[in-house]
C-alpha positions as CSV (number, residue, x, y, z in Angstrom):
1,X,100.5,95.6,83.8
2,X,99.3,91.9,82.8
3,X,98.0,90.4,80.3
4,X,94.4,90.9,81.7
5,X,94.6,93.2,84.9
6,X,96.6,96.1,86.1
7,X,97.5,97.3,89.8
8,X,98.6,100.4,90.2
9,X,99.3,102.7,93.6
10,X,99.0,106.6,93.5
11,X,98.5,109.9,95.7
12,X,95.8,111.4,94.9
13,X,96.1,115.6,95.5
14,X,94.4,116.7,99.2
15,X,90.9,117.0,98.8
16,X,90.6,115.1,95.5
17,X,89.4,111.4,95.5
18,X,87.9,111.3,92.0
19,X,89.4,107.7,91.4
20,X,86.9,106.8,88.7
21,X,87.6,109.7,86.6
22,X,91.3,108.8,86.3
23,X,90.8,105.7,86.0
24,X,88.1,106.4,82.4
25,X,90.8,108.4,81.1
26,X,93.7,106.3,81.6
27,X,91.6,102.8,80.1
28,X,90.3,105.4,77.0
29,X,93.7,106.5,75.9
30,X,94.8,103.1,76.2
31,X,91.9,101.9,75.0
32,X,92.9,104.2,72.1
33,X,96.2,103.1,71.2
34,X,95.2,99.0,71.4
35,X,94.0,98.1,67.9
36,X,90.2,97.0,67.9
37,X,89.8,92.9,67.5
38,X,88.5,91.9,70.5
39,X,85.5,90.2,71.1
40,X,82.3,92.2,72.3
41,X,79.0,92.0,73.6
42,X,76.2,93.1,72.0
43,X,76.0,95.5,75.0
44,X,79.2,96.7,74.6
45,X,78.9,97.6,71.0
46,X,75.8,99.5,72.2
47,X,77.7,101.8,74.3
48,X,80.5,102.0,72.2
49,X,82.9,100.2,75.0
50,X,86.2,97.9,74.3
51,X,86.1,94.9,75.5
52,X,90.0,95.2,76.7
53,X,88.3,96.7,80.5
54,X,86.1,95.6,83.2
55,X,83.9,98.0,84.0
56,X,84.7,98.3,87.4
57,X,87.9,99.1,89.5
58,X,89.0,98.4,93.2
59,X,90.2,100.9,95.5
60,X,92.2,100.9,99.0
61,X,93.3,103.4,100.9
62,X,97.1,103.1,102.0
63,X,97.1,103.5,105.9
64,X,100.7,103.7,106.6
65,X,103.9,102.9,105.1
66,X,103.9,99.2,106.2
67,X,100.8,99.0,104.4
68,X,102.1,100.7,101.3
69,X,105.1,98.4,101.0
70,X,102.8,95.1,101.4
71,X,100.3,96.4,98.7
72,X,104.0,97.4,96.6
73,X,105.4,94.0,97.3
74,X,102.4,92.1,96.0
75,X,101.6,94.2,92.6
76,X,105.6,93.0,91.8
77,X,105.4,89.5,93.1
78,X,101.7,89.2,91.1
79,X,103.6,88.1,87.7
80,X,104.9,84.9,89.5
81,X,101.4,84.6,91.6
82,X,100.3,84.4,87.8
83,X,102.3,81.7,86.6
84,X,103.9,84.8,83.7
85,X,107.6,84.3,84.9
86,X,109.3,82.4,87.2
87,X,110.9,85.6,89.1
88,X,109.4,88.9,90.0
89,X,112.2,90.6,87.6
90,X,111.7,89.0,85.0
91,X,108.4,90.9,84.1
92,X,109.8,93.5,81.7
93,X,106.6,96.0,82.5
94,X,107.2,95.6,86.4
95,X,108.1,99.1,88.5
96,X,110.1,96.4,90.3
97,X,113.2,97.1,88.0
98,X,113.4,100.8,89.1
99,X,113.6,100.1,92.7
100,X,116.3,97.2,91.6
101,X,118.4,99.6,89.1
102,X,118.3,102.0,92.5
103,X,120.0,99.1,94.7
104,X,116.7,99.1,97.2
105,X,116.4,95.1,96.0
106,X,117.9,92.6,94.0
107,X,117.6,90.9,91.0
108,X,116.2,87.9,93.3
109,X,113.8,89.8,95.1
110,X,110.9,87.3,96.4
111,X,113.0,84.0,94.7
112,X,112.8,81.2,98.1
113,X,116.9,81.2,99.3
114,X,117.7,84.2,97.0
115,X,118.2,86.8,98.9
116,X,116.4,90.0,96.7
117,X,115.1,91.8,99.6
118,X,112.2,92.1,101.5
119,X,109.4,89.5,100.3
120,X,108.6,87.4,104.0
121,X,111.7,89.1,105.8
C-alpha cells in the first residue's frame, strides 16, 4: 500500500477470474473506513464515487514461479522506486517484513552492497 497506489498478488479459486468484483469490494470497504475530504469531480459526486480510486485496475497473470518472485520483488522494492524510504524495510505496510521476520531475506534486502537477498542476484 502507498500513498496513491496499491499492488497486490493473489490466487484466484479454479474457474474463477472475477478480478473486478474483488477489486469493488475491497476499494468500497476501504473506501468506507477513509473519512470523506477529498476532492471530487463533479462526475464523481454524480455517481456517488470517492475520489481515493482510479477507476481502473491492472491485471497479470503469474506464469511461473520466476515470474511470481519478480512481480513480488518489485511490489517490495516499489517504496524506494517511489522516493517513500530509503530501504525496502523500512515501509511499515510492506508484506516484505513477513518474509524477513521468516529469515527468507534480510533487513537489507535490495540495499546496493547489503546483502538482503535476492533483488539482481
Amino acid at each position: 500500500m502507498l500513498p496513491d497506489h496499491l499492488h497486490c498478488v493473489r490466487r484466484l479459486p479454479d474457474g474463477d477470474a472475477d478480478n473486478a468484483t474483488r477489486w469493488r469490494h475491497i476499494k468500497t470497504r476501504f473506501s468506507r473506513m477513509v473519512p470523506n475530504g477529498e476532492r471530487r469531480s463533479t462526475r464523481r459526486l454524480a455517481k456517488g464515487e470517492r475520489g481515493i480510486w482510479q477507476r481502473r485496475f491492472w491485471e497479470h497473470l503469474i506464469l511461473d514461479e520466476d515470474n511470481l518472485q519478480r512481480h513480488v520483488d518489485y511490489i517490495h522494492f516499489n517504496p524506494v522506486k517511489h522516493g517513500y524510504v530509503q530501504r525496502a524495510a523500512d515501509w511499515r505496510y510492506s508484506s516484505l517484513h513477513r518474509e524477513i521476520s521468516r529469515g527468507l531475506v534480510g533487513k537489507d534486502w535490495a540495499v546496493e552492497d547489503g546483502g538482503g537477498g535476492r533483488w539482481g542476484e
